[in-house]
C-alpha angles and dihedrals in degrees: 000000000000112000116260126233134207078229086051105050095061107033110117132162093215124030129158104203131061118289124285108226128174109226127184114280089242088054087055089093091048091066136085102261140192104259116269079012087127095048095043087056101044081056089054086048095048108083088196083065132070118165125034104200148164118241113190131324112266122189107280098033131303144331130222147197127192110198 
């Protein structure tokens, strides 16, 4: 088996979609995100959490619990 690569993986000569690009953990907060995408991720990252959920819709959007 020939090693793989994060270059690789993704290499394609059609695609469809935008780009896939890997970027420096600490560059993570400058992109265009999906929304909660930080806090989900700061959940995957604490070892003292293990589910990011939401709860129930409120009034002005959702509310949500990490436990």
């Amino acid at each position: 088996m020939e090693n793989v690569t994060a270059n690789s993986i993704y290499k394609s000569q059609l695609f469809r979609f935008e780009e896939v690009s890997w970027v420096q953990k600490d560059q993570i907060p400058n992109l265009d995100l999906a929304y909660d995408m930080l806090p989900l991720m700061e959940m995957m990252e604490a070892p003292d959490k293990s589910e990011f959920f939401y709860r129930h819709r409120t009034e002005d959007g959702w509310e949500k619990e990490i436990f």
